[in-house]
VMD Tcl script that draws the C-alpha trace (Angstrom):
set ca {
  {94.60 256.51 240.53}
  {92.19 257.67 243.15}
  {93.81 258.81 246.76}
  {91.19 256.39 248.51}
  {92.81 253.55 246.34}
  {96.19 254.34 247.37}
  {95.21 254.41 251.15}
  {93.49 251.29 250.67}
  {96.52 249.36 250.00}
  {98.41 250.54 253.24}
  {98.26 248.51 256.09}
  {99.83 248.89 259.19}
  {101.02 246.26 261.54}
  {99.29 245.12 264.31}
  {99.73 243.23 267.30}
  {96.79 241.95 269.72}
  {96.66 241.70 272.95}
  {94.23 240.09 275.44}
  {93.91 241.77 278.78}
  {91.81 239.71 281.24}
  {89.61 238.84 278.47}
  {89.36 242.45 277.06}
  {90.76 242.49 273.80}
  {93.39 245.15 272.37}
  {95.22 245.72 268.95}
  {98.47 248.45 268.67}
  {100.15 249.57 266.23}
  {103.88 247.79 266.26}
  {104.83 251.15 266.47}
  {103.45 251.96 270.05}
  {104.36 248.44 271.03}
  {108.09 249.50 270.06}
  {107.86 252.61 272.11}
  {105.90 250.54 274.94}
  {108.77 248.47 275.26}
  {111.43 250.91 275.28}
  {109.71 252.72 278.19}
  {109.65 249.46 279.92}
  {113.45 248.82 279.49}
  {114.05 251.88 280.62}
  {111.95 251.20 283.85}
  {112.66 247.44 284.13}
  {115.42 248.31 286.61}
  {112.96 249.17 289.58}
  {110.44 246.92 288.63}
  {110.53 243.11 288.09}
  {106.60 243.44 286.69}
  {108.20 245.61 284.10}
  {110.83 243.64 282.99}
  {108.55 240.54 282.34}
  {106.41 243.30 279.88}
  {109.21 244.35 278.24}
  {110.01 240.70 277.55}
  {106.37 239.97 276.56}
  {106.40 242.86 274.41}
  {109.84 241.71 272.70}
  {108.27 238.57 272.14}
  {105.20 239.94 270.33}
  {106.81 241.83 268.13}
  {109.00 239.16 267.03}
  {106.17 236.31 267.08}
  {103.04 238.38 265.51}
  {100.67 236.57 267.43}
  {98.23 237.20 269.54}
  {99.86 237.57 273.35}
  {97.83 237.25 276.72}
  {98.98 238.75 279.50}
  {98.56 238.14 283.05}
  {97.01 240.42 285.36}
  {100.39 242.61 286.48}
  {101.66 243.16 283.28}
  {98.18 244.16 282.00}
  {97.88 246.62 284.64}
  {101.52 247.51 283.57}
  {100.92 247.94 279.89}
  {97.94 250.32 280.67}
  {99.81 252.42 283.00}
  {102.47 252.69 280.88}
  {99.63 253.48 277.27}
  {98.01 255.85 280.00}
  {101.63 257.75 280.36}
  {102.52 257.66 276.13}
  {101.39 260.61 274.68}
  {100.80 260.54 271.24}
  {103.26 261.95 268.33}
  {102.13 265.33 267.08}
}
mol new
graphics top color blue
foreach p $ca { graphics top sphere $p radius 0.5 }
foreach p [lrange $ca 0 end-1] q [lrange $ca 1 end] { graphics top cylinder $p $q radius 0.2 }
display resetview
């Protein structure tokens, strides 16, 4: 078995977003990490604490969430901060 066929049959998981009409897809992996972050800030920010419940939500539901215009501004802030895994 080619490597290409093995890759082929890997998916990862999803979960889309609309931002203001811009549309975004994450892995449930950063969306994991996204909410942890906003847990961990939630206590100094009520903005916060309504993502983290949005993102909770998504990765629980699987469908397509659309956020309102604090918690997108959140949720890029807080993808603007996450560095990527090495």
């Amino acid at each position: 078995m080619k490597e290409g066929n093995v890759l082929a049959g890997l998916s990862t998981a999803m979960i889309h977003f609309d931002l203001n009409g811009r549309k975004l897809a994450l892995e449930e992996a950063i969306v994991q990490k996204l909410r942890t972050e906003a847990l961990a800030r939630s206590g100094s920010s009520t903005t916060l604490n309504d993502l983290a419940v949005i993102l909770s939500r998504a990765l629980s539901e699987g469908k397509p969430i659309t956020l309102r215009r604090a918690e997108s501004r959140a949720l890029e802030h807080l993808l603007g901060q996450t560095s990527p895994a090495p």
